[in-house]
C-alpha positions in Angstrom: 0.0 0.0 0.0 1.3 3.7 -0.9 1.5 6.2 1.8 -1.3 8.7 2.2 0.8 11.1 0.7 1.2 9.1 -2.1 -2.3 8.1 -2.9 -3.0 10.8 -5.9 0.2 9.6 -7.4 -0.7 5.9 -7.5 -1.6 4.3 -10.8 -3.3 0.4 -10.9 -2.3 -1.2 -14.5 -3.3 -4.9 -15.7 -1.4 -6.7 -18.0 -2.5 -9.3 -20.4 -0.9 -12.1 -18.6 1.3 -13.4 -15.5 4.1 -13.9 -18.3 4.4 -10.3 -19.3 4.4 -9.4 -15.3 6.9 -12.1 -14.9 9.7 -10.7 -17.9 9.2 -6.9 -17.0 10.0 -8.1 -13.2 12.9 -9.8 -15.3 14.0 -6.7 -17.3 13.6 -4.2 -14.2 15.9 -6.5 -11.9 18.3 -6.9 -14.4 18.8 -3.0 -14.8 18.7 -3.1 -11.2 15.4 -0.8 -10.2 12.2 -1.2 -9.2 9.2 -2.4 -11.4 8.0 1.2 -10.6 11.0 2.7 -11.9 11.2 0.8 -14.8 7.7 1.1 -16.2 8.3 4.9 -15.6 11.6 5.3 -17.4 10.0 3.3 -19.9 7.1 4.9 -20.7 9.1 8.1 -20.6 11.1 6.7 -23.3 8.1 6.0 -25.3 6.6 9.8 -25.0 10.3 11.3 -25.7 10.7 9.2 -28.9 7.0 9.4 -30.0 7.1 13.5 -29.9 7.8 15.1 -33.4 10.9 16.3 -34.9 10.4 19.0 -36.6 13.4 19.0 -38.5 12.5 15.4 -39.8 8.8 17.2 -40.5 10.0 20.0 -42.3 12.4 17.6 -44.5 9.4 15.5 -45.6 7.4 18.6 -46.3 10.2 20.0 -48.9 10.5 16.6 -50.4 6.5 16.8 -51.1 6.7 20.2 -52.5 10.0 18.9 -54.4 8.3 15.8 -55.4 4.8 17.9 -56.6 6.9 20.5 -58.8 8.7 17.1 -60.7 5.2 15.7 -61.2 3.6 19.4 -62.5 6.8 19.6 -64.9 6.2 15.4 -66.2 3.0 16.3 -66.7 3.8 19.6 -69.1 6.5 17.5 -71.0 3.9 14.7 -71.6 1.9 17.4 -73.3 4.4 19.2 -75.2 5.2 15.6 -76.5 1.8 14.6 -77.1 1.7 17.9 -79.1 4.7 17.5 -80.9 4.2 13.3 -82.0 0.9 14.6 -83.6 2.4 17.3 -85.3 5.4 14.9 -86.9 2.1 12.5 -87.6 0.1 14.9 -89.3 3.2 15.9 -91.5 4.0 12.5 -92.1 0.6 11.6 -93.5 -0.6 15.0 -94.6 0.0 13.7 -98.9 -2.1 11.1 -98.4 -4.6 12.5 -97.2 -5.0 15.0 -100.5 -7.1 14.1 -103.3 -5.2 15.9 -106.3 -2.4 14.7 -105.1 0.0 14.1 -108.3 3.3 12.3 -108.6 4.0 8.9 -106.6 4.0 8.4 -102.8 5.7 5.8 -100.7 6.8 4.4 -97.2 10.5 4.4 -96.8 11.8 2.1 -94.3 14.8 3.0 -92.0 15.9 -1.0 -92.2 18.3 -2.3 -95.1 15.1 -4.0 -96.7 13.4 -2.4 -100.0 10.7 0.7 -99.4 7.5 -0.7 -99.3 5.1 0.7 -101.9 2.1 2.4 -101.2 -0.5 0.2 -103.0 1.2 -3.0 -101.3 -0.2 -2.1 -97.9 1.8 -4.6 -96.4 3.5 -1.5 -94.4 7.0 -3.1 -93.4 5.4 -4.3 -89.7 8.4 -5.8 -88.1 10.0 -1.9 -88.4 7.8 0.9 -86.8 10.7 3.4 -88.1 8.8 3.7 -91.3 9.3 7.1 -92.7 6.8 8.7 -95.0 8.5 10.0 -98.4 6.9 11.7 -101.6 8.7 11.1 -104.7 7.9 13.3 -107.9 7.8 12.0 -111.0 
């Protein structure tokens, strides 16, 4: 029993089990203080390491900002690619899409195989580095 000074002070805590009783009996003898001590310094421990760091917080929070900024300026590059692979397509392609067109078309391939003509529409598959050409006759 705690003396009647102490009585305000006193704290009743249940455990699980006997066993976990038993090994913090263990751990407070083998650092050579009282259960009462122990659980203290212990819990102590826990509230000192479980407070913030605000350094730690303020390092995350420049990585986020860092880490949105990266994504903002993928996401423009995207675009400006998307823009610019629709332009090269459209330029590509633009002859054959015109109706008066006169004089010969063809897809040249960048391989060391023979262009493939336009009416074949075979389209060299196996090499998607087919460039569009217009030849004049």
């Amino acid at each position: 029993m705690p003396r009647p000074s102490h009585y305000n002070r006193q704290f009743l805590i249940y455990l699980p089990t006997e066993k976990d009783l038993d090994n913090w009996k263990e751990l407070a003898k083998a650092a050579r203080i009282s259960l009462n001590k122990y659980i203290f310094e212990m819990v102590e421990r826990g509230l000192q390491e479980a407070q913030p760091r605000t350094d730690l917080i303020k390092e995350i929070s420049d990585f986020r900002e860092e880490n949105q900024k990266q994504r903002e300026e993928i996401k423009l590059k995207s675009l400006v690619l998307e823009k610019y692979e629709t332009e090269l397509f459209k330029f590509r392609h633009e002859s054959f899409l015109q109706p008066k067109f006169q004089g010969m078309q063809q897809l040249a391939c960048m391989s060391t195989e023979a262009p493939t003509p336009l009416w074949d529409r075979s389209f060299c598959w196996p090499h998607l580095s087919c460039l569009t050409q217009r030849f004049f006759v």
